[in-house]
C-alpha positions, 0 to 999 in steps of 0.5 A, spaced: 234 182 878 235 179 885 234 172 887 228 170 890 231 164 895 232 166 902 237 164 907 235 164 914 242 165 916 243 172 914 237 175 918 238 180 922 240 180 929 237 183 936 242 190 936 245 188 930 247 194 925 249 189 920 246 189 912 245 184 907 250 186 902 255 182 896 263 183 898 266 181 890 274 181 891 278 181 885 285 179 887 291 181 882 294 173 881 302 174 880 302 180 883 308 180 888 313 176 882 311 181 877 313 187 882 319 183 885 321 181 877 320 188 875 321 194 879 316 199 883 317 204 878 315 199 872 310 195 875 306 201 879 304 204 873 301 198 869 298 195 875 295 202 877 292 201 869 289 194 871 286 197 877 281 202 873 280 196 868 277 192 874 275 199 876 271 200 870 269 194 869 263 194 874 256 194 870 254 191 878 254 198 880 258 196 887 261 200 891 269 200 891 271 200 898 278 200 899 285 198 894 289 193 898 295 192 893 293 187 888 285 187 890 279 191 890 274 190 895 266 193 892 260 191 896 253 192 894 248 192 900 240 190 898 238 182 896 243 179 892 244 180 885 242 174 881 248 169 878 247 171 871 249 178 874 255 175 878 258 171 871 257 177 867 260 181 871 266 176 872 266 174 865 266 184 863 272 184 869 276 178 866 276 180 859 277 187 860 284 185 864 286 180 858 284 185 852 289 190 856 294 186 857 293 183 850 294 190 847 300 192 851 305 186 850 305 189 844 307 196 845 313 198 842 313 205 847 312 201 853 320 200 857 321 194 860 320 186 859 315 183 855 308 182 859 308 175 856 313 173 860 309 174 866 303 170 869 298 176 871 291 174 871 284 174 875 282 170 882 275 173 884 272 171 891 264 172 891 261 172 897 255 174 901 253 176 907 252 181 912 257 187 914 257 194 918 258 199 915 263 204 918 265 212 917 272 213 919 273 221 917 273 221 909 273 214 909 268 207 908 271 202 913 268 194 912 267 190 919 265 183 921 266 176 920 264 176 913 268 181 911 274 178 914 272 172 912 272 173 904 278 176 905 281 170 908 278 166 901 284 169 897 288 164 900 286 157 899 287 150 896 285 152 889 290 149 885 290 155 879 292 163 879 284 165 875 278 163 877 271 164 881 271 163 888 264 163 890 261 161 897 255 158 900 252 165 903 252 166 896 250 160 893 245 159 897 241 165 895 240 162 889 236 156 885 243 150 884 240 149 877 240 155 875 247 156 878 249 150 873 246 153 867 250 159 868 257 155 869 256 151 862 262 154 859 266 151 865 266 147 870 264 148 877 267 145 883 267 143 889 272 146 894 273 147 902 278 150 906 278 151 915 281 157 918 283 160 923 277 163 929 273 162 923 272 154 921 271 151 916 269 153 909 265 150 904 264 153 896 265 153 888 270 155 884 271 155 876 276 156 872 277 162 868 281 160 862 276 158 857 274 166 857 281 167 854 277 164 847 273 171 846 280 176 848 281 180 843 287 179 838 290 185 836 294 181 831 288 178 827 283 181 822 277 183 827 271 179 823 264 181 826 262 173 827 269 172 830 267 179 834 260 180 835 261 185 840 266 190 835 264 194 828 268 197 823 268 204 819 272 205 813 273 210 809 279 213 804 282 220 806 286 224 801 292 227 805 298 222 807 299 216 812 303 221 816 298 227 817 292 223 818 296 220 824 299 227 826 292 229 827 290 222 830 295 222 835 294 229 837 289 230 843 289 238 842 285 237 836 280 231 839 275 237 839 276 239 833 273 232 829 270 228 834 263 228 836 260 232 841 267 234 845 268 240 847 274 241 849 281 237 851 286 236 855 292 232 858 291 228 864 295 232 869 294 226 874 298 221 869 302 224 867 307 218 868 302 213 867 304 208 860 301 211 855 299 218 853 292 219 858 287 225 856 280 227 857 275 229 853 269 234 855 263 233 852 257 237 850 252 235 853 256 234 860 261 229 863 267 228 860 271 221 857 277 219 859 283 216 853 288 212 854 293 212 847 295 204 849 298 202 842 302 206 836 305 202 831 307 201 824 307 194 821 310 192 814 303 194 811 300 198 815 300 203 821 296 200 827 294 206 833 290 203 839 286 208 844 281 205 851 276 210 853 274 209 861 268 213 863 264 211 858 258 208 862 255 204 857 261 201 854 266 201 860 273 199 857 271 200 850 277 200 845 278 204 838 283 201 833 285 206 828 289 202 821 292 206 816 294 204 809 298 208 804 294 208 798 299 213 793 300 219 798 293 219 800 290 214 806 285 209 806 283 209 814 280 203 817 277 205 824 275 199 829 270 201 836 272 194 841 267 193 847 266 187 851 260 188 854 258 181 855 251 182 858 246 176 854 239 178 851 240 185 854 236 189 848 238 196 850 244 195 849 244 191 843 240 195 839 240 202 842 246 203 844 250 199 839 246 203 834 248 210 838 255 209 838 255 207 832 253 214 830 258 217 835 264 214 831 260 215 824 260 222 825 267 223 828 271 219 823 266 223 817 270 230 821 276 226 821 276 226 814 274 233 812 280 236 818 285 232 815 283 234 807 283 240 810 289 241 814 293 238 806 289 242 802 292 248 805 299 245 806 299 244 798 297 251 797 303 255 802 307 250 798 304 254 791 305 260 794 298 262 795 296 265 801 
């Protein structure tokens, strides 16, 4: 959906090659502390991590531009897309990062100092307007003055670290009463900043904060009504706790229980990344990418955590694995996490909810039958049998 408001202002000129496009800046906040706190070695791996969480995160279909450190730059040509797009899309970003981030202060397999201790979190610039479009050998290069101009927004008055910064050449393409209706979970303010050789710049801005209500908690039991965008499978395996997280944990057997992947391997690229990175090719094409973020145990149970990225329609999905000991067999909990914040889409709340609810209800049925298998033939060796 586009909006239908026009602004007259962004007409094409006589000899002009520029098009319309939206220029979306999310910016890293606490980046240069974090690094300077933390080390390169450290910081470049967790921050490389959270660009492909912004990365994925983009339900917009924009195109990525360039990486400047601790901001992305995309561009989508055409209209510009509607206001609920634009909030979803920075709601799907943000809680994608803090979901991340959440998790990974608790791992026990990351060196380094506790995320807690640091303020990383999101300021997203909006804007729109019209921009030339250049091939410099293999890369997009960006020109004119509203490309200059959104990047001159990620320095401004704002007194804050996550919020969404959006200007009159976007606001003014669409209707204002809906862009109220669509900031109820906030509040939208005013602002105004002058720079240089550009003038002075008027926009709206609110916080971001209140989102942090709907990240997920790895701490606390994951209730449907608390987490309306989750679901849970449940199923009791009759092989040890240690076994069925052997076989949870080794990537090499990911074809062998779950669904439609054909083969699996290590991520050679990563391979300093936090986290064991892998990827799974599917049978039907493609492949999905899996990150081990968390592997755990507590005084009850044993807790695994894995992220799947380039899973198109559920970008940054999240797998929780729950392992009880139930006299020397395993009562297994498997969780399936997406923050797709979309409201009213009907595809995806009925259609693909439905279908990846089968996907996960089929691997954890292999899962099962692998790990009994795998026990049963360990007790016969024990017996002596062949």
């Amino acid at each position: 959906m586009e909006s239908t408001v026009t602004n007259i202002s962004l007409a094409p000129h006589e000899a002009d090659d520029t098009q319309p496009a939206l220029l979306f800046i999310p910016d890293i906040s606490g980046f240069t502390r974090f690094m300077h706190e933390n080390g390169v070695r450290y910081s470049r791996n967790l921050i490389a991590d959270l660009l492909e969480i912004i990365i994925e995160a983009n339900i917009l279909n924009m195109e990525v531009c360039e990486i400047q450190g601790d901001a992305i730059l995309f561009y989508k040509l055409g209209g510009p897309p509607a206001i609920d797009q634009i909030v979803s899309q920075c709601k799907q970003i943000f809680l994608d990062f803090q979901n991340y981030l959440r998790i990974m202060e608790k791992n026990e397999l990351m060196d380094g100092p506790k995320l807690s201790e640091n303020q990383l979190t999101l300021k997203i610039v909006v804007h729109y307007g019209r921009i030339s479009v250049t091939q410099i050998r293999d890369h997009i290069k960006l020109m004119g003055t509203d490309v200059i101009l959104a990047h001159r927004l990620l320095k401004n008055s704002i007194e804050g670290s996550e919020y969404v910064l959006l200007t009159e050449g976007y606001l003014s393409t669409q209707e204002p009463e809906t862009v109220a209706q669509n900031f109820a979970w906030s509040q939208l303010k005013e602002g105004v900043n002058t720079y240089e050789h550009v003038g002075e710049i008027r926009y709206k801005y609110a916080f971001l904060t209140p989102l942090r209500l709907l990240v997920t908690d790895p701490e606390v039991e994951h209730t449907h009504k608390q987490y309306p965008n989750t679901f849970s499978l449940r199923d009791h395996i009759k092989a040890p706790v240690d076994l069925v997280l052997r076989v949870i944990q080794n990537y090499r057997l990911k074809p062998q229980w779950m669904h439609r992947v054909k083969r699996a391997q290590l991520d050679t690229k990563k391979v300093h990344r936090i986290g064991t990175n892998y990827l799974c090719e599917m049978e039907k094409g493609g492949s999905i990418e899996m990150q081990t973020l968390q592997s755990r145990a507590t005084a009850d149970k044993i807790e695994v955590i894995e992220k799947m990225a380039n899973f198109k329609m559920f970008p940054n999905s999240l797998i929780f694995y729950y392992l009880y000991e139930d006299q020397q067999e395993t009562k297994l909990t498997l969780e399936f996490h997406y923050s797709r914040v979309s409201v009213g889409d009907y595809f995806y709340d009925y259609f693909g909810r439905r279908q990846i609810k089968g996907f996960m209800k089929a691997s954890l049925s292999r899962l099962k039958e692998l790990c009994e298998q795998i026990h049963q033939n360990r007790q016969q060796r024990a017996q002596g049998h062949p």
